[in-house]
C-alpha positions as CSV (number, residue, x, y, z in Angstrom):
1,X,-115.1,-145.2,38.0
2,X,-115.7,-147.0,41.3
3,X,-114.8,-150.2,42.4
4,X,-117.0,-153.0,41.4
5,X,-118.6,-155.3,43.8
6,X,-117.4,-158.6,42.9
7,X,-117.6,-162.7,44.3
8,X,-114.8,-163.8,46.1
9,X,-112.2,-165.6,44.0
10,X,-110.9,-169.2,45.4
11,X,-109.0,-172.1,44.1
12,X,-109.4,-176.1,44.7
13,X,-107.2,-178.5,44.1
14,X,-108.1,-182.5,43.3
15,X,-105.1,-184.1,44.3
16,X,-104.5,-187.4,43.0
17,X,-101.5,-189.6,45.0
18,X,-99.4,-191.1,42.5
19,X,-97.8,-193.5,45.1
20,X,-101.3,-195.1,45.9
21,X,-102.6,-197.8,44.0
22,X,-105.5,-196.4,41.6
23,X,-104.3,-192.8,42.0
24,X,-106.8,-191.7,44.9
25,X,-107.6,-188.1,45.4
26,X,-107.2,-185.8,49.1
27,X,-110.6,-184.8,50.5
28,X,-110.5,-182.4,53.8
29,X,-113.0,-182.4,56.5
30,X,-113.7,-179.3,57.0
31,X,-113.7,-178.0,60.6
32,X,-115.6,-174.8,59.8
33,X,-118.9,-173.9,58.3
34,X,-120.2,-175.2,55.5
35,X,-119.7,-178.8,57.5
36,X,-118.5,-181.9,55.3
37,X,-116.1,-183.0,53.2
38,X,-114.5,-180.8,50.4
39,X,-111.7,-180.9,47.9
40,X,-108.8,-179.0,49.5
41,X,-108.7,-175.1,48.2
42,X,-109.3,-171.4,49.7
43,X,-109.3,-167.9,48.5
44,X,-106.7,-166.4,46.4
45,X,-104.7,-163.5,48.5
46,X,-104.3,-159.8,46.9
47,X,-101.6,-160.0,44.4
48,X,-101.9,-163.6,43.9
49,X,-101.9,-165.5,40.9
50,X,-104.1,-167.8,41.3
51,X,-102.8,-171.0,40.3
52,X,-100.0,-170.3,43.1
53,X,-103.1,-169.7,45.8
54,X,-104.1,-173.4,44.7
55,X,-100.8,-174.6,45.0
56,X,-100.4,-172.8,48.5
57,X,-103.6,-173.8,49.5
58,X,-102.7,-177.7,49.6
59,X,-100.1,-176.9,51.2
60,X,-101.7,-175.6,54.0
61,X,-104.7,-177.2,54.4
62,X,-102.8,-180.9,54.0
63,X,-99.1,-181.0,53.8
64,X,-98.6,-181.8,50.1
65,X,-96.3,-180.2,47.5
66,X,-98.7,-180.5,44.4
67,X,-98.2,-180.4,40.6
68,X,-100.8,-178.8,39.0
69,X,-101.5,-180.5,35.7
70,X,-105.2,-179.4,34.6
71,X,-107.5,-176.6,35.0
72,X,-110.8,-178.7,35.2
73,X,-112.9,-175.6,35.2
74,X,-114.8,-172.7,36.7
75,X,-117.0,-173.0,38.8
76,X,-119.6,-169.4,39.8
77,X,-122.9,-171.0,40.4
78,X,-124.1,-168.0,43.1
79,X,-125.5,-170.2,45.4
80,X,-123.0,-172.7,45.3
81,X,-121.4,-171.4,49.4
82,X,-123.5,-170.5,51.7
83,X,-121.5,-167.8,53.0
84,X,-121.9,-166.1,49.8
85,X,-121.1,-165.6,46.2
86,X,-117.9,-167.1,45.6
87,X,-116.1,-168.5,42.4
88,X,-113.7,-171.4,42.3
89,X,-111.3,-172.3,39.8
90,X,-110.8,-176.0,40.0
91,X,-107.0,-178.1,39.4
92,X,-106.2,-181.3,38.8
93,X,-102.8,-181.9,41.0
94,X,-100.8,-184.8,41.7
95,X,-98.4,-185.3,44.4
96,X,-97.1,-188.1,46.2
97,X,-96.8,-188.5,49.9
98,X,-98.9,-188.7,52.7
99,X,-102.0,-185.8,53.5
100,X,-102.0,-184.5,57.2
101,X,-104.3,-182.1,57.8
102,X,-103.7,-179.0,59.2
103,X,-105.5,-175.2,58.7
104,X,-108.9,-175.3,58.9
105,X,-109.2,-178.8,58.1
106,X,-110.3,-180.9,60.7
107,X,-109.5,-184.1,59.0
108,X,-108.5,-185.5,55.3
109,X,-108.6,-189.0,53.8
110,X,-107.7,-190.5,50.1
111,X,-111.0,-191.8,48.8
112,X,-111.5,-193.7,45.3
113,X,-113.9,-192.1,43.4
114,X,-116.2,-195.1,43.9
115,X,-116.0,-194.7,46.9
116,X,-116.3,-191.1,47.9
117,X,-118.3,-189.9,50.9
118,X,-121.8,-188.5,50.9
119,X,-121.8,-185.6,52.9
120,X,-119.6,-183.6,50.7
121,X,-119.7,-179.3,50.8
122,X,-120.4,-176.4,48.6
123,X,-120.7,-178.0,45.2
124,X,-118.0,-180.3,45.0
125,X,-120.6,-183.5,44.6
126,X,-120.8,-181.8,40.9
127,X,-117.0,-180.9,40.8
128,X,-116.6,-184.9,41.5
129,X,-118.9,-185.5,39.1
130,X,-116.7,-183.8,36.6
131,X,-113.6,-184.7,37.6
132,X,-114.3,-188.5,37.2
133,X,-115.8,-187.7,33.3
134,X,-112.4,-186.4,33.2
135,X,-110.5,-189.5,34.8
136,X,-113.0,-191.4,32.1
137,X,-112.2,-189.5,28.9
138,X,-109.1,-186.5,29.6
139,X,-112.0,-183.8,29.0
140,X,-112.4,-181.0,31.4
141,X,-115.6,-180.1,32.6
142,X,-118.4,-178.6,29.8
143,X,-119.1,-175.3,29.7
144,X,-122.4,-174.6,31.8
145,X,-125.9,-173.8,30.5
146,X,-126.8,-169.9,30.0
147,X,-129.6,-169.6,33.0
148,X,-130.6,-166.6,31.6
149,X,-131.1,-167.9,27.9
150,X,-134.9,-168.9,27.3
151,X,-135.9,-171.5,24.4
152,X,-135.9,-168.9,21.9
153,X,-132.1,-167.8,22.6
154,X,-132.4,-164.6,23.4
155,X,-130.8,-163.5,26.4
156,X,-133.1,-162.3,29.6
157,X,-131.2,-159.3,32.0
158,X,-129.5,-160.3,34.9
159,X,-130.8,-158.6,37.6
160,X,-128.8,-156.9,40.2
């Protein structure tokens, strides 16, 4: 059988600093296309597993040894990074310390989730959006809608 075509795989990590009052999280600048601000993460290496790729990934990108302590979901939306199908599986980390960025982030901050920025990347306004329902209530994200599913439930063929 030959090899499938499949997305890319990558993992993000929310870090929330424990030794900050109100627990803010590490947002990277990102010094690369897509432009803006994005929850630290990158692709999982051959061979990975992929919660370790997330864990190395904050490493790299801002200096921080991270406990991961939540998946908060999956994210596969095909249009959700420009450069092409990719799907992200999102943590919730903490770690305490302070972020330096470094990889291919160009800068990183610790923003309250009142406070966050506008211009953020990929989908990561929705990931936010998420990840404060779970600050709110300890649920991870819902499981999205079927796009292919019409009113009458039956399921319409993905095209290819």
């Amino acid at each position: 059988m030959p090899k499938p075509i499949t997305p890319l795989l990558a993992a993000d990590v929310i870090i929330e600093l424990t030794d900050y009052p109100g627990r803010p999280i590490v947002l990277i600048e990102r010094a690369n296309p897509p432009y803006g601000w994005a929850i630290p993460g990158g692709f999982v290496d051959l061979g990975e597993i992929i919660e370790l790729a997330g864990v190395r990934e904050a490493q790299e990108e801002v200096g921080l040894d991270v406990t991961l302590l939540a998946l908060l979901g999956i994210y596969s939306d095909p249009a959700r990074d420009s450069r092409g199908h990719t799907v992200t599986a999102v943590y919730v980390a903490e770690a305490a310390g302070t972020p330096v960025a470094a990889d291919d982030a160009k800068n990183c901050r610790l923003f309250l989730l009142n406070e966050l920025p506008e211009s953020l990347a990929f989908d990561h306004a929705q990931v936010l959006a998420d990840y404060k329902k779970y600050r709110e209530t300890g649920q991870v994200a819902a499981l999205r809608e079927n796009p292919f599913r019409d009113s009458n439930s039956v399921n319409k063929p993905v095209m290819h």
